[in-house]
C-alpha positions as CSV (number, residue, x, y, z in Angstrom):
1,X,134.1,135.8,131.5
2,X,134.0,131.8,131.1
3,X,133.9,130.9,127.4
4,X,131.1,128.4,127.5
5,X,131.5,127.6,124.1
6,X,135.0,125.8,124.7
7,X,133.9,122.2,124.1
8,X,132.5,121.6,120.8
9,X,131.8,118.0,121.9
10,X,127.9,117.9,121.4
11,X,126.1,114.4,122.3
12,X,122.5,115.2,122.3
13,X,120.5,118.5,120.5
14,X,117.0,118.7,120.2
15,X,114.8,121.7,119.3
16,X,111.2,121.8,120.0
17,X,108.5,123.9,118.6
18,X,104.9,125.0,120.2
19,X,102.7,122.5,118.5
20,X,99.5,122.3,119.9
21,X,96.4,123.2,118.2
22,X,94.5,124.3,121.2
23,X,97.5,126.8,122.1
24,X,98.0,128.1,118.5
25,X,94.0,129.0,118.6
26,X,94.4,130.6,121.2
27,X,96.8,133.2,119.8
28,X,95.3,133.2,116.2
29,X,91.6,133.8,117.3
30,X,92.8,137.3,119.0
31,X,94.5,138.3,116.4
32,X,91.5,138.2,113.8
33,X,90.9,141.3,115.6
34,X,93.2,143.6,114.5
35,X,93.3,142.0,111.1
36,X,89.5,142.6,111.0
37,X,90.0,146.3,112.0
38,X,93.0,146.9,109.7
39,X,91.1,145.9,106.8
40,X,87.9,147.4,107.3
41,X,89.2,151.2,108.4
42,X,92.5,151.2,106.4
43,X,91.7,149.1,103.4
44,X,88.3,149.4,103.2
45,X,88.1,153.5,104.5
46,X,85.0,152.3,106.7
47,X,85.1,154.2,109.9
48,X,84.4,151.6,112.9
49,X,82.3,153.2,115.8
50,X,80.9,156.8,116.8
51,X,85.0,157.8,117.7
52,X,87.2,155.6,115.8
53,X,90.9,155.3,116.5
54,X,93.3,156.9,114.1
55,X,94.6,154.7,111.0
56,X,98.4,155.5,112.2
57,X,97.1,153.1,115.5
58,X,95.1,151.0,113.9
59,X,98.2,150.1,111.7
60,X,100.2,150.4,115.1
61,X,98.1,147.2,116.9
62,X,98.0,145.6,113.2
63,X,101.7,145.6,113.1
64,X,102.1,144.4,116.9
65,X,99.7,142.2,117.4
66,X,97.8,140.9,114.2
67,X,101.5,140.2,112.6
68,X,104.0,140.5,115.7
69,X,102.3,137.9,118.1
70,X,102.1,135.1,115.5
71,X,105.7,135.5,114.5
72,X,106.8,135.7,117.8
73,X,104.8,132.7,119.2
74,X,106.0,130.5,115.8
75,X,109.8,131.6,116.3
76,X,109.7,130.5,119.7
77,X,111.5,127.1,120.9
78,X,113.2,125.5,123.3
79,X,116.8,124.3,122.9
80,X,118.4,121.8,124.6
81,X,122.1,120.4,124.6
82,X,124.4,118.3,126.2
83,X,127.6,119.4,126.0
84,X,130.8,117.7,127.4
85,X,130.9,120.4,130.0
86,X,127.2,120.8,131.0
87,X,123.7,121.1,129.6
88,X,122.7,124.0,128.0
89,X,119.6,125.7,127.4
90,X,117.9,128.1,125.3
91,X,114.3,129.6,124.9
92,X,114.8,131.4,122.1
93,X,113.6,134.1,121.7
94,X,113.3,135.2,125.2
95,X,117.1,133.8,126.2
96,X,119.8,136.0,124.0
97,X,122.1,133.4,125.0
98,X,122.6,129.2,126.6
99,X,121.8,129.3,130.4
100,X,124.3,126.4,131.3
101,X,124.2,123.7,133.9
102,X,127.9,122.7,134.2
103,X,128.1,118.8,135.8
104,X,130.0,120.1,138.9
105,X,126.9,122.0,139.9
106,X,124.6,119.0,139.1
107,X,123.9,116.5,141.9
108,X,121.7,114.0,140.2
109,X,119.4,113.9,137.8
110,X,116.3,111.5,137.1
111,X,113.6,110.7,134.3
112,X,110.4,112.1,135.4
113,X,107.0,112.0,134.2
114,X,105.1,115.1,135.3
115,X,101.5,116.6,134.9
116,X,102.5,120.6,133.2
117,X,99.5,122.0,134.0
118,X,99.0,120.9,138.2
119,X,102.9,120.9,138.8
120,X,104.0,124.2,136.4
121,X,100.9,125.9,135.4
122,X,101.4,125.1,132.2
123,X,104.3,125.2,129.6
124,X,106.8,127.8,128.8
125,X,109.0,128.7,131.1
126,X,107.4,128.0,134.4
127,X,108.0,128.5,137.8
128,X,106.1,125.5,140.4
129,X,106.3,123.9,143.4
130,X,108.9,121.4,142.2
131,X,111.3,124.0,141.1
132,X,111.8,125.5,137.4
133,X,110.2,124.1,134.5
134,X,111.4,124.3,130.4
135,X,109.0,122.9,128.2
136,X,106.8,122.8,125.1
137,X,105.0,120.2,124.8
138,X,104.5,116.6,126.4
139,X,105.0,115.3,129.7
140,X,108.1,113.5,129.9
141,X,111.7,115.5,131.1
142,X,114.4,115.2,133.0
143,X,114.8,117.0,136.2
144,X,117.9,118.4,137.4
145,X,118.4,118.6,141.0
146,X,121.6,121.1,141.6
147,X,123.6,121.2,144.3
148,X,122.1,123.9,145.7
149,X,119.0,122.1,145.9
150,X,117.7,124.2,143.0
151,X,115.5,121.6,140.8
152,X,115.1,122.4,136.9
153,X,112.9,120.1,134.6
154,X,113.6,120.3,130.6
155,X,110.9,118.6,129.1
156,X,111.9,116.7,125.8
157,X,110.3,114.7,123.4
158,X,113.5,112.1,123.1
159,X,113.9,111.2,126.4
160,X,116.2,108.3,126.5
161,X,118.5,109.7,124.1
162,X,118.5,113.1,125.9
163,X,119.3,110.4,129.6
164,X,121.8,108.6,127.6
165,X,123.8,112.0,126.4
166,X,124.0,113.1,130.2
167,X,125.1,109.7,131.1
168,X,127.9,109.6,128.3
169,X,129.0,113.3,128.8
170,X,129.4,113.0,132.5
171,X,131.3,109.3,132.4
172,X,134.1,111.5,129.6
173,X,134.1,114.6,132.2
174,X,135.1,112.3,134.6
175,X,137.4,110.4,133.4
């Protein structure tokens, strides 16, 4: 197996976060739910309807999605690097480990604005008409175009630094 973690040689790394308010509504206003639930069978002892569920599953969906969800949704973020060797990508928590773009396998890569929403359906990690989408937030990335004629955008919220690292990395891999 390739140690991908050979070159220590980092020129760009940038972490992004979920941020918006509309988004984070969306995930805390379903939760309220089993919050609401929890405290008025299990706290309060208040039976809820004609055939309530059992505290053990009330507790259960509590657990999962009333404290589960929002920790998941507020640990997740996308990590981007550029490596001597390649870029390298994390959505953490969903990825375990870097997917990595070595430069051989890149054959250009360009600035791109881009509309989330029409082109990706949104952000996250995306699947569209113009390829594979990483993002967060924003509408700003870089597209990688492979060699295979694969195309990957990683949306960033620094984009000229994150250009100017690929640029710099590639010009010391090839030299």
């Amino acid at each position: 197996m390739k140690n991908i973690y050979k070159y220590s040689e980092t020129y760009f790394t940038e972490e992004q976060r979920f941020r918006q308010w509309w988004l984070w509504a969306i995930v805390i206003i379903p939760c309220a739910i089993p919050w609401a639930e929890f405290i008025i069978q299990v706290i309060l002892e208040y039976q809820l309807g004609n055939n309530p569920a059992p505290n053990w599953m009330i507790i259960l969906f509590w657990l999962l999605f009333g404290i589960g969800l929002p920790i998941f949704f507020y640990s997740t973020r996308l990590i981007t690097q550029v490596k001597k060797d390649g870029i390298y990508l994390r959505f953490f928590p969903l990825h375990l480990k870097f997917k990595f773009y070595p430069y051989d396998e890149i054959e250009k890569f360009e600035v791109r604005t881009y509309r989330p929403i029409y082109e990706y359906g949104g952000w996250g990690i995306r699947y569209g008409f113009g390829g594979m989408a990483y993002n967060v937030y924003g509408n700003k990335g870089i597209q990688l175009i492979l060699k295979s004629k694969k195309k990957i955008l990683i949306g960033t919220q620094n984009l000229n630094e994150f250009y100017q690292a690929i640029v710099k990395a590639q010009s010391k891999t090839n030299t």
